[in-house]
N, C-alpha and C positions, 0 to 999 in steps of 0.2 A: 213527274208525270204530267202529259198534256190535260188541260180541264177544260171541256165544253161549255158551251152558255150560248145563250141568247139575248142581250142587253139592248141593244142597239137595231135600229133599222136603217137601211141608205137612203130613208129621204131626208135623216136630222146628221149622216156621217157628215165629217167635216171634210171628207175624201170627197164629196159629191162638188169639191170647189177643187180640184185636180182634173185627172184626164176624165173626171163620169160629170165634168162640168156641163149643164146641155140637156142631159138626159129628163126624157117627160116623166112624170110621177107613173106612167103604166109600165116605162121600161127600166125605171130603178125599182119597181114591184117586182118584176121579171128575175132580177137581180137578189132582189132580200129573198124570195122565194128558195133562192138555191145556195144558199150560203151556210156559212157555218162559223162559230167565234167561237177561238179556240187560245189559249193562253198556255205561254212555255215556258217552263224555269231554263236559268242560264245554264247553258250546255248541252241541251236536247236538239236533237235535229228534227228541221223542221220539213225540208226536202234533203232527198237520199238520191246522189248523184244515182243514173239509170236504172228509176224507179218508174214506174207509169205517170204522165205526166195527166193530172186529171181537176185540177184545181189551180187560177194564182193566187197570190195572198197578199194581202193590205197591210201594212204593218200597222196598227193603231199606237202602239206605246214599246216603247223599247230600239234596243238593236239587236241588226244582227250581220252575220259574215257570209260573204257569197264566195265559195272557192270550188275548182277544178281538184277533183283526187289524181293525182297523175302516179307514174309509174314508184314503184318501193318506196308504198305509202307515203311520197313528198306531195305537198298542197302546195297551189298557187290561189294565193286569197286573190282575189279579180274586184272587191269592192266590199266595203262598209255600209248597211244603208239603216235608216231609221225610221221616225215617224211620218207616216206619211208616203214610204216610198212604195210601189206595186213592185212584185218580185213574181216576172213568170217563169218565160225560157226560152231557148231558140228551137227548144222541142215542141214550138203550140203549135200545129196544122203544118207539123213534117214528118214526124216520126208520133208525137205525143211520148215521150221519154225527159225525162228531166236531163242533164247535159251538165248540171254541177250541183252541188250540193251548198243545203242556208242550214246555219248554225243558230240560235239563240246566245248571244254577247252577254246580255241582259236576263231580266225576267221580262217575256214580250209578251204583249196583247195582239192579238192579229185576225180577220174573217179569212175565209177560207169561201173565194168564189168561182163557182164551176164555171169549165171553161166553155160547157159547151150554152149554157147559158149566155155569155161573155160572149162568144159567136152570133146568138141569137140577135141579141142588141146592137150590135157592130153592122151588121144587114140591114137594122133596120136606123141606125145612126152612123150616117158617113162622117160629121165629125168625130164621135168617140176613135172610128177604124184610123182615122188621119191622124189624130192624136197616140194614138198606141203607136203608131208606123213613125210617129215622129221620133219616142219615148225611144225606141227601140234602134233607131239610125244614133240619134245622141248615144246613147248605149255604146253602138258598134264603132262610133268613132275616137270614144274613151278609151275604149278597149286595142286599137291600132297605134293610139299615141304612149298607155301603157306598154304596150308588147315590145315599141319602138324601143324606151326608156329602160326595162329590163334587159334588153339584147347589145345595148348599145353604150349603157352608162357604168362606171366604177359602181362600186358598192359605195363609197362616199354617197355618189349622186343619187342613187337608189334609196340610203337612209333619207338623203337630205328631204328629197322628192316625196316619201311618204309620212314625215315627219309633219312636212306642209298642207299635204293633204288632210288627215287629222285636223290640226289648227282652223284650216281655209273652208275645206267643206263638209268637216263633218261636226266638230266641236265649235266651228267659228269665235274661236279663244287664240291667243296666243299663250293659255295657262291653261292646262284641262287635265284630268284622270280619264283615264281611256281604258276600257275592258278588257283591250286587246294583251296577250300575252307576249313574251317576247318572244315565244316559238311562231306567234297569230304575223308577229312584223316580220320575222324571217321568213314567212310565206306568203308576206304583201310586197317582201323587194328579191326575192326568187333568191337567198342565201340563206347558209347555214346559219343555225341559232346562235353557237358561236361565234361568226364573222359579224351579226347584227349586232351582238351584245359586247363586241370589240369597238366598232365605229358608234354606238353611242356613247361609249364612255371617253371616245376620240373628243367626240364633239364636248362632251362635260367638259374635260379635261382644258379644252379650250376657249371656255364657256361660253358657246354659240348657246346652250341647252343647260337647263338645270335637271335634272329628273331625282326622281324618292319613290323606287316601286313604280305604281303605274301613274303616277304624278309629273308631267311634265310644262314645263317651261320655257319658251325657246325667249332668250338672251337675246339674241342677234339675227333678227330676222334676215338682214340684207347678205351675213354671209353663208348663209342657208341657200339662200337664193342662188347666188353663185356658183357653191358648190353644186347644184342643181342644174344653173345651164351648163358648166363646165362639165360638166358628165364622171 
């Protein structure tokens, strides 16, 4: 169950060195005024794809999983994100509808800041607004080169690609334990649970990859890589 609190204010977050970098102590007041910290144990959802979109949320501690519900109940996980990263939506000031659903990976720490708030300060700070619009193009250009890579690459390339991802930018390990389940990776490279759990044990077997449960190891980075651009 979600726990409430108040611990924290955004003039000591460590977020106020991110995109609220800038802001004068009346408009990160503005801010802590309408927030909320709220903590989730791992598994609880934290936004409910086509829910009211009315808050984004800060992560302080933890992870979590960003995915699309798509048709008979299949998910496409679209991204891992953690400390530190802003999770809103492409439903702020179009619809106000959330558009995908975040999962808690982890046990997460997070605020919880209104959006219309978040409006108010963006009016009154043109870099906060150029920083979100920046945050949000990066976004949308991950997301064209993902769509690209799922639509266009083997299931080889698909593990290889999300295998890297993991390691590069999320764990920045080439050895890590990762939360994600093996159904979480089959819905990070758009296949069935048993097709993912066939090609990592490819890769074991070859030993590009060591894995033990959610323990992994990549052996052989460079042919990782290959089977990546080779698609």
């Amino acid at each position: 169950m979600a726990k409430y609190s108040r611990k924290m204010a955004c003039t000591t977050c460590c977020l106020t060195q991110s995109i609220f970098r800038g802001l004068s102590p009346e408009q990160l007041e503005i801010l802590n005024e309408n927030r909320h910290e709220v903590e989730f144990n791992a598994g609880e959802i934290m936004f409910k794809q086509g829910t009211a979109l009315t808050h984004i949320a800060c992560i302080l501690q933890g992870m979590v999983k960003i995915y699309i519900e798509g048709l008979n109940k299949k998910n496409l996980l679209i991204k891992v994100a953690r400390e530190n990263a802003i999770i809103g939506g492409p439903g702020m000031y179009v619809d106000f509808i959330h558009h995908f659903s975040v999962a808690a990976l982890t046990d997460v720490q997070t605020c919880f800041i209104d959006v219309n708030s978040l409006e108010k300060i963006m009016k009154m700070n043109q870099n906060l607004a150029l920083n979100i619009l920046k945050k949000n193009n990066i976004q949308g250009i991950q997301n064209f080169k993902k769509f690209i890579n799922l639509t266009q690459k083997h299931m080889s390339g698909r593990i290889a690609d999300a295998l890297l991802y993991l390691a590069d930018e999320i764990h920045n390990a080439t050895s890590f334990e990762t939360p994600l389940s093996r159904q979480d990776i089959a819905d990070l490279t758009s296949m069935s649970k048993e097709s993912a759990i066939r090609i990592l044990k490819e890769f074991k077997d070859a030993r590009i990859i060591e894995l033990s449960n959610n323990h992994f190891t990549i052996h052989d980075r460079e042919a990782l890589v290959k089977i990546s651009d080779k698609g």
